[in-house]
C-alpha positions as CSV (number, residue, x, y, z in Angstrom):
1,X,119.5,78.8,90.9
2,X,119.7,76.0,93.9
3,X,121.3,78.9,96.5
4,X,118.0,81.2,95.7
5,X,115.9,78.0,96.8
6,X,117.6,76.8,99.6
7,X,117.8,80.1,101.0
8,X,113.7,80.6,100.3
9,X,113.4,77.7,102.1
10,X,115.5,78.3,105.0
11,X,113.9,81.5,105.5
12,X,110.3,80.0,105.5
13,X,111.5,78.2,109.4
14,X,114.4,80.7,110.4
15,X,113.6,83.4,113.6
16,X,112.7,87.1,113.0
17,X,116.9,88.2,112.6
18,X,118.1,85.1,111.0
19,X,115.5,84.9,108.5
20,X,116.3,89.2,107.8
21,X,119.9,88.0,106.7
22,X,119.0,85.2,104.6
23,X,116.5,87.2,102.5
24,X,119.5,90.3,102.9
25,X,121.8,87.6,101.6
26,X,119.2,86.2,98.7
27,X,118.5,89.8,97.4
28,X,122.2,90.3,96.3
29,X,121.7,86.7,95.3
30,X,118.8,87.1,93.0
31,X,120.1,90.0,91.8
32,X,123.2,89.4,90.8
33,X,121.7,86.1,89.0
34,X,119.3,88.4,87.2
35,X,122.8,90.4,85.7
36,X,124.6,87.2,84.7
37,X,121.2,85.8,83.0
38,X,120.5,89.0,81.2
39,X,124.5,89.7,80.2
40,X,124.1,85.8,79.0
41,X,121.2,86.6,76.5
42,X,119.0,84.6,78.8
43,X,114.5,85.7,77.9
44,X,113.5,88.5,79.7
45,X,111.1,86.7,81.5
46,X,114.0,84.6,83.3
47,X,115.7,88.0,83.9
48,X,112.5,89.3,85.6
49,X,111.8,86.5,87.7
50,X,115.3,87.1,89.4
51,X,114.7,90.8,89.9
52,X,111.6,90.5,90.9
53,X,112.8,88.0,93.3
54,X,115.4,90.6,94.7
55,X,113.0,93.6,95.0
56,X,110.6,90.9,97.2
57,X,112.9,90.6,99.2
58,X,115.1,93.6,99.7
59,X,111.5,95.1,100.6
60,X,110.6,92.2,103.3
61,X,114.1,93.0,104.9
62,X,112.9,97.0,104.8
63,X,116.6,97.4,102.5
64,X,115.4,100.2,100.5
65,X,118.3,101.2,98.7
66,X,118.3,97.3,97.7
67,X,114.6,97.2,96.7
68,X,115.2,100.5,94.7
């Protein structure tokens, strides 16, 4: 998914609080990617990557609920 990569990249050069909402923002991203891939039938392995992605994440941006 192109947003989740432009947003990993963005975050790699953004300050402390801008990069916190882009990864806030690519949590919800990723996650809801991982819903549509797994409610498409979509391996299990492409449905892990985007949760895993999410948790990573939610937990960078100290979101627990999120990362839960």
């Amino acid at each position: 998914m192109e947003l989740l990569a432009v947003i990993d990249e963005l975050a790699r050069d953004a300050t402390s609080a801008i990069r916190r909402d882009l990864l806030g923002v690519g949590a919800r991203a990723a996650e809801f990617a991982a819903w549509l891939h797994r409610d498409a039938g979509s391996p299990a392995h492409v449905t892990s990557f985007f949760h895993d992605r999410a948790a990573e994440w939610a937990a960078i941006t100290g979101d627990g609920p999120m990362h839960a």
